[in-house]
C-alpha angles and dihedrals in degrees: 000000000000090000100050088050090057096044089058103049084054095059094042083056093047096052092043091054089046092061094056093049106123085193085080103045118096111232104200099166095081087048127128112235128227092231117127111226114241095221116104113219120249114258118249088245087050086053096052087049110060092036089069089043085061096044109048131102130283105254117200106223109249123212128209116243089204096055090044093052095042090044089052092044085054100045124004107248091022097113086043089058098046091048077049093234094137096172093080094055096080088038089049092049091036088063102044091037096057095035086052087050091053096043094056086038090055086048105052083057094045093052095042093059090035095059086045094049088043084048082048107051091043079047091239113143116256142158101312104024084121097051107114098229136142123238089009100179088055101054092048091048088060087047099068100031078063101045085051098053096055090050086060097046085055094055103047085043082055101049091044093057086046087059103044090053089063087045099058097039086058091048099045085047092043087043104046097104101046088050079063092043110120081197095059113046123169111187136147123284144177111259102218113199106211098180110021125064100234120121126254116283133202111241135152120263121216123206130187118178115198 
């Protein structure tokens, strides 16, 4: 009896341990799955590519000084915007603009002197037929011829800024590269003066390594 007993407590140990094995569990969440991916793989031609893509050279963008000159003839800022140096624009317009506004300002007076001389000399009444001035004819005469020359001073001052718009687009657009030279370099210095007596002043350095 003793012995059954104890045969059938060892089996009760045995399936009991056998239960508990982890030997005999399925893990499925580290499981590869049977899906395709939907990528499709780069040609060989595609890989090479864009190897040499990553691997080229930095190259430093170039403008054209003859583009920049003919885009701000045509239309003032222009050339500033194709050497992207925005900041000019409003500088470029502002000139000519202003310069544009005095010269019609300075010929409206000088038209207006000039019809009321012409009426004065023919002896027809006119703006200022009722001025009591002497020597009327004369001072209108040196009215106009004022008025005149600043017209003309306007203009010239116009036409200068319009050049000089052209001018400096060529040049920004000539002179890139040597702005990125690491052998030209142009950057702000203290001017020391050894003999005179004169304080230090702030200036620009220029150096040029051959």
């Amino acid at each position: 009896m003793k012995k059954l007993i104890a045969f059938l407590l060892f089996c009760l140990i045995f399936t009991a341990h056998s239960q508990v094995n982890r030997n005999d569990t399925i893990r499925t969440e580290n499981h590869p799955r049977d899906s395709l991916s939907a990528s499709k793989p780069k040609s060989e031609l595609e890989v090479v590519t864009t190897i040499e893509e990553n691997n080229a050279p930095y190259a430093k963008p170039k403008y054209s000084p003859t583009k920049a000159g003919l885009y701000s003839a045509v239309l003032p800022g222009l050339g500033q915007y194709y050497n992207k140096k925005y900041w000019k624009i409003p500088i470029a317009w502002g000139g000519i603009g202003v310069g544009v506004g005095v010269t019609i300002w300075n010929d409206k007076r000088y038209k207006r002197y000039r019809n009321a001389f012409v009426a004065e000399i023919n002896g027809v009444p006119h703006e200022f037929s009722n001025y009591n001035i002497s020597n009327l004819k004369e001072s209108l005469g040196r009215e106009q011829d004022r008025w005149k020359r600043n017209r003309d001073y306007a203009i010239a001052a116009t036409g200068l800024v319009y050049i000089l718009n052209i001018v400096d687009a060529v040049v920004d657009a000539h002179l890139y590269e040597g702005k990125n030279d690491p052998d030209l370099a142009i950057r702000p210095t203290v001017i020391y003066d050894e003999y005179g007596g004169q304080a230090s002043t702030m200036g620009v350095l220029l150096n040029y390594k051959f």
